[in-house]
TORPA-4810 file (N, C-alpha, C, O; in nm, 3 decimals):
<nodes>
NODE_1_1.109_-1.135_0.694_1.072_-1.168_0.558_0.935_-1.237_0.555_0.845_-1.209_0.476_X
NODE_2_0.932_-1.316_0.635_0.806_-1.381_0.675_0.657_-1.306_0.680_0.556_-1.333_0.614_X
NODE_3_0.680_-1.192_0.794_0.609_-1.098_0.773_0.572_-1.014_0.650_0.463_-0.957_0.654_X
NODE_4_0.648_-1.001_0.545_0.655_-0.892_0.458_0.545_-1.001_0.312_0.479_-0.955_0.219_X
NODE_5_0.571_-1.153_0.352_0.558_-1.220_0.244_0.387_-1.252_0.322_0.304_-1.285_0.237_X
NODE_6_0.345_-1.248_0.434_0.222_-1.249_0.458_0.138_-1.137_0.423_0.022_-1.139_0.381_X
NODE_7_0.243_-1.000_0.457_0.135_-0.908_0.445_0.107_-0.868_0.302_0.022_-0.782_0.281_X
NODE_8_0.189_-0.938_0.180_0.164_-0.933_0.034_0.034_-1.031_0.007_-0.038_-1.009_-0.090_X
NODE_9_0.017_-1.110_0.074_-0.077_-1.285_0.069_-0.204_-1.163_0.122_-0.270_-1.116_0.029_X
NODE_10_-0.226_-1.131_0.214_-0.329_-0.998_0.293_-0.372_-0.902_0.155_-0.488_-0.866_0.137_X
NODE_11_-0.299_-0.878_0.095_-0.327_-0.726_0.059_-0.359_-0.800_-0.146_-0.435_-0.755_-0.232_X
NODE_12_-0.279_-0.898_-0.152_-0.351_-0.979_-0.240_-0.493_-1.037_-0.266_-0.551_-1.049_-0.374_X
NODE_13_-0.542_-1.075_-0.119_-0.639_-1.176_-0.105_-0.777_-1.068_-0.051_-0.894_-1.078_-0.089_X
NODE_14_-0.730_-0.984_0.030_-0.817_-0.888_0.022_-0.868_-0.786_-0.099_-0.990_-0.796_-0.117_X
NODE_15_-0.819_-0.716_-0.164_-0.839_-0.676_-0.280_-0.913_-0.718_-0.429_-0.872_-0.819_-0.488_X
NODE_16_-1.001_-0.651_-0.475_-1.012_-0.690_-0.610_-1.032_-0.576_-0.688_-1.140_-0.521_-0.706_X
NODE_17_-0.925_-0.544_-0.732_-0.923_-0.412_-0.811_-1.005_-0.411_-0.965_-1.004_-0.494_-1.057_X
NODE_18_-1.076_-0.278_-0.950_-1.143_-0.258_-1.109_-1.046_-0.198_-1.192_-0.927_-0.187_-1.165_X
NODE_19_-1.127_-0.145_-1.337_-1.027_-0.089_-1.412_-0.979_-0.006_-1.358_-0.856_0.004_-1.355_X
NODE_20_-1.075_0.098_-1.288_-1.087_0.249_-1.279_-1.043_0.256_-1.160_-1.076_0.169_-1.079_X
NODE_21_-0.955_0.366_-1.122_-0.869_0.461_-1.020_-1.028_0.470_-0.891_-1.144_0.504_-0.913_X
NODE_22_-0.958_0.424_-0.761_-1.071_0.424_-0.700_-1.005_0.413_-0.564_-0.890_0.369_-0.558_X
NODE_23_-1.093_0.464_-0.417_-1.041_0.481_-0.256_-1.058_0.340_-0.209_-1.171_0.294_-0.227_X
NODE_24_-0.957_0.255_-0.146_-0.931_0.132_-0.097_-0.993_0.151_0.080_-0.979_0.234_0.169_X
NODE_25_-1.069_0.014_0.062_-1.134_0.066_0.218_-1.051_-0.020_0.283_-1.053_-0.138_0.246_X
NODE_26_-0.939_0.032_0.418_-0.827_-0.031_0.463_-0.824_-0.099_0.610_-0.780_-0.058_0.718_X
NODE_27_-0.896_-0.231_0.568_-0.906_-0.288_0.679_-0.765_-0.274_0.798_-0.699_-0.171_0.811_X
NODE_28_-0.748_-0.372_0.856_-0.616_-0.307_0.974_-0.550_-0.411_0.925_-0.447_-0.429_0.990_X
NODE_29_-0.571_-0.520_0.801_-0.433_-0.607_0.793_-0.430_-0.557_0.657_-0.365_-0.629_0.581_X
NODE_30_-0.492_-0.436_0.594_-0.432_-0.368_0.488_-0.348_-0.272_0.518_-0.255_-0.251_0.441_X
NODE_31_-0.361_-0.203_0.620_-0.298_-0.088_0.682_-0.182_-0.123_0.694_-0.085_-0.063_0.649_X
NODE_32_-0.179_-0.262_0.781_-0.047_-0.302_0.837_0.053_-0.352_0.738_0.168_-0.310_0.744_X
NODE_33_0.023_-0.426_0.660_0.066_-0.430_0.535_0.156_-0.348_0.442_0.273_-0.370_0.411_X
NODE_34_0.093_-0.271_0.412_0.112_-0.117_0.360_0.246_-0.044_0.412_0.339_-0.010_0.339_X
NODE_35_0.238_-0.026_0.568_0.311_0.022_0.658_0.431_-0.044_0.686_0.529_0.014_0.731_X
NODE_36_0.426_-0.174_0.660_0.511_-0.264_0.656_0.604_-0.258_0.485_0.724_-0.249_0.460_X
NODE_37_0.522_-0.264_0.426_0.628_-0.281_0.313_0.682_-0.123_0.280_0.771_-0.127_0.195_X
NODE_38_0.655_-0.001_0.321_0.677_0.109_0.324_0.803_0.115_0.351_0.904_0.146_0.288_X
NODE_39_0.772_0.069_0.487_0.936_0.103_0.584_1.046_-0.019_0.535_1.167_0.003_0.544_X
NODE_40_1.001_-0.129_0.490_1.137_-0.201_0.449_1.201_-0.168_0.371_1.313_-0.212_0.341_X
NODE_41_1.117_-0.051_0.305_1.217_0.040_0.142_1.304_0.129_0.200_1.400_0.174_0.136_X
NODE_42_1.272_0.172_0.363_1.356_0.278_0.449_1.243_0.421_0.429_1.292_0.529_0.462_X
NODE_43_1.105_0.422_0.380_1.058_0.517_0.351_1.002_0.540_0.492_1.023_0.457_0.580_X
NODE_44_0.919_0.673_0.517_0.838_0.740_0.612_0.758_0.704_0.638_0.699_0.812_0.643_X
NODE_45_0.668_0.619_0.673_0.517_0.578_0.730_0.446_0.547_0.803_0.365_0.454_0.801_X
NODE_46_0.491_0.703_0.953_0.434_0.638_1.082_0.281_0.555_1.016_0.296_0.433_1.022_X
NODE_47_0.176_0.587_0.970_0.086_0.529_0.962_0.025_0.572_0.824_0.004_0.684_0.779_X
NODE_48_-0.002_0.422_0.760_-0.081_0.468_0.606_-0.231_0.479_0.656_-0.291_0.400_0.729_X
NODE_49_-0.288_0.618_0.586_-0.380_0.691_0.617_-0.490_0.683_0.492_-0.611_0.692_0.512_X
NODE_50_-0.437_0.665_0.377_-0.542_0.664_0.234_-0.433_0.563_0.159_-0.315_0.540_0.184_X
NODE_51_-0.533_0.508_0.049_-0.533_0.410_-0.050_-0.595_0.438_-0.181_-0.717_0.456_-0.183_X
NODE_52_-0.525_0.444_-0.291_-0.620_0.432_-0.403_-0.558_0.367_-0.474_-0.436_0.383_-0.484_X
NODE_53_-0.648_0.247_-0.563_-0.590_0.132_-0.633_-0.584_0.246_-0.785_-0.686_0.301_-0.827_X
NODE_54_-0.502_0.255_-0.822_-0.500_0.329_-0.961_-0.514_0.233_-1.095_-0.614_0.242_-1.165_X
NODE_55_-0.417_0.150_-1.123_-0.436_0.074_-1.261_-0.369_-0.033_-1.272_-0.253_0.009_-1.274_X
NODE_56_-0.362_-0.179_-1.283_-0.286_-0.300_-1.366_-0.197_-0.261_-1.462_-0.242_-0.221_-1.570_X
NODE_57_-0.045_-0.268_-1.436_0.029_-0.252_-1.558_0.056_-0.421_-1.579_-0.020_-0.512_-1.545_X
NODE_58_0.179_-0.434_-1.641_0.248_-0.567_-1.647_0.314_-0.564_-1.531_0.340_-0.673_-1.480_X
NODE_59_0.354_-0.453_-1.468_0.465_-0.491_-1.381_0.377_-0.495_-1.206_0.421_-0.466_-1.095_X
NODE_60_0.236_-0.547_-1.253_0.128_-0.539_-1.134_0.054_-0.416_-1.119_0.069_-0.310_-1.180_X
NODE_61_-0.078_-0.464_-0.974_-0.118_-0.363_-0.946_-0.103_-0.248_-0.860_-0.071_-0.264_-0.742_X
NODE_62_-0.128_-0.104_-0.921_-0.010_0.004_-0.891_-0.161_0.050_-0.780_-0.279_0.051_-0.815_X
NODE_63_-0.091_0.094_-0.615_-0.167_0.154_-0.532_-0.124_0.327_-0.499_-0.010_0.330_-0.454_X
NODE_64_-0.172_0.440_-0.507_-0.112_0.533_-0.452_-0.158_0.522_-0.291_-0.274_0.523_-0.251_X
NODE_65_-0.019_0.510_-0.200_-0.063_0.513_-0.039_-0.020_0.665_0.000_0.064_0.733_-0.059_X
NODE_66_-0.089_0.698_0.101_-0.100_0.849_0.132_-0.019_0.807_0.270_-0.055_0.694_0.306_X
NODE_67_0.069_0.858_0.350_0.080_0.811_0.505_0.040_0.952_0.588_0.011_1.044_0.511_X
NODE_68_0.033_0.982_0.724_0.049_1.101_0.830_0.141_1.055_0.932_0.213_0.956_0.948_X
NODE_69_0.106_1.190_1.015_0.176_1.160_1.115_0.128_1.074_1.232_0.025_1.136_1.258_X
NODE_70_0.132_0.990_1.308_0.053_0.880_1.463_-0.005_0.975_1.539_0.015_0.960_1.659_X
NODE_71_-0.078_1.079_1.502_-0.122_1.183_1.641_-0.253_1.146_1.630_-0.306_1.252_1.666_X
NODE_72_-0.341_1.074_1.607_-0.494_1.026_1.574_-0.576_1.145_1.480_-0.698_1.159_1.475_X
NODE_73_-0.462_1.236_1.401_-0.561_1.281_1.316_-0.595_1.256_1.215_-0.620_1.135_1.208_X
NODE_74_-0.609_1.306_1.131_-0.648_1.256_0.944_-0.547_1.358_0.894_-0.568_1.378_0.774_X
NODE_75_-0.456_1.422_0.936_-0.353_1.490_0.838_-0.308_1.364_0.762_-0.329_1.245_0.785_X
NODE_76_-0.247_1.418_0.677_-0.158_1.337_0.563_-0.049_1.411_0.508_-0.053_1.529_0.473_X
NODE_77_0.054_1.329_0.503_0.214_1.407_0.455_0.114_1.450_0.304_0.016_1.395_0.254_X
NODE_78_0.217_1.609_0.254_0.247_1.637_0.103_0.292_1.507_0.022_0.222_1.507_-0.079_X
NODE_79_0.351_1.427_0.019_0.388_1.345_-0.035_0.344_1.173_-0.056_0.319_1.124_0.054_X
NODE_80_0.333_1.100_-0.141_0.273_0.968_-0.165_0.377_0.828_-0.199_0.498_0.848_-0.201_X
NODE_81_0.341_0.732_-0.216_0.428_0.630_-0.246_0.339_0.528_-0.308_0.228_0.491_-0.270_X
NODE_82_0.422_0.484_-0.427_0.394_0.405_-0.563_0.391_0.257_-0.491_0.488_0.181_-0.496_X
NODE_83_0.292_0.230_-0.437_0.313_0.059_-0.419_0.227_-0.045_-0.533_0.108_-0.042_-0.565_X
NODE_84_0.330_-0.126_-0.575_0.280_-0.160_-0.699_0.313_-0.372_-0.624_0.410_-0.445_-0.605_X
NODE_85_0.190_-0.379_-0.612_0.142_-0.543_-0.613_0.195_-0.578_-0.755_0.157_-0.525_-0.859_X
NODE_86_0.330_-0.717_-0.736_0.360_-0.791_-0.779_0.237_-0.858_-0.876_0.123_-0.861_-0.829_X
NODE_87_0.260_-0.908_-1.000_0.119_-0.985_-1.040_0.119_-1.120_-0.951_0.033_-1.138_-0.865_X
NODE_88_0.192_-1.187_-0.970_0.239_-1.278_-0.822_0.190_-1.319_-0.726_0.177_-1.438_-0.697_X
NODE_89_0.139_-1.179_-0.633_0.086_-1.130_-0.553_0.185_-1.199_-0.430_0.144_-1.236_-0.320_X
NODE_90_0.323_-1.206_-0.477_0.388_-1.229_-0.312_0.487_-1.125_-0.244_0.539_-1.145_-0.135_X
NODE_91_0.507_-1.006_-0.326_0.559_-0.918_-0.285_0.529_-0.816_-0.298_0.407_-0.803_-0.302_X
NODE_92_0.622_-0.672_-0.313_0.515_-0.563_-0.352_0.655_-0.465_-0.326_0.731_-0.480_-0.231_X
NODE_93_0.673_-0.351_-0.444_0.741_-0.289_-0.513_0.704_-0.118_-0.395_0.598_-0.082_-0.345_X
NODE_94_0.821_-0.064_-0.388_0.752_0.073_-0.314_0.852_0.181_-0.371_0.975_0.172_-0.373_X
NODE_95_0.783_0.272_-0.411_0.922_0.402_-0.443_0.812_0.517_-0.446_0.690_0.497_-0.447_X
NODE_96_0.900_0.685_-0.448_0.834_0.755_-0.402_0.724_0.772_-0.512_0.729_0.715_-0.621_X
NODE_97_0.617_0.862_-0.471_0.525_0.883_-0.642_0.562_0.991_-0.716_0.509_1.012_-0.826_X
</nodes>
């Protein structure tokens, strides 16, 4: 839990999202982060690969994360996940997109 509540404090403190839908440059304690709160939902994420901060609702800020597979390439699964930063900024919401 400890972990999960640092890597929200990381991905909080790093970030400053604009209005506009835009590519997150993912340092390695954003990555880890990411990857971390992925899998505590039980989702797929040998490794998050892309980031885009999309928009501020009320219910926080919403990221689309892209993951692949760990083979050192740049593939990326068909599929994405809704991580939506708490306004809070101590946790962080994950379901599929």
């Amino acid at each position: 839990m400890l972990k999960i509540l640092a890597a929200a404090a990381a991905i909080s403190a790093a970030l400053a999202i604009p209005a506009l839908a835009r590519p997150v440059e993912m340092t390695p304690a954003i990555k880890k982060a990411l990857e971390l709160y992925i899998r505590a939902y039980d989702f797929d994420c040998p490794v998050a690969k892309a980031v885009y901060a999309k928009e501020r609702t009320a219910r926080g800020t919403i990221f689309k994360v892209y993951c692949g597979p760990a083979d050192g390439t740049d593939n990326l699964f068909t599929f994405a996940y809704r991580a939506t930063l708490v306004p809070s900024g101590d946790k962080m919401l994950v379901e599929e997109w």
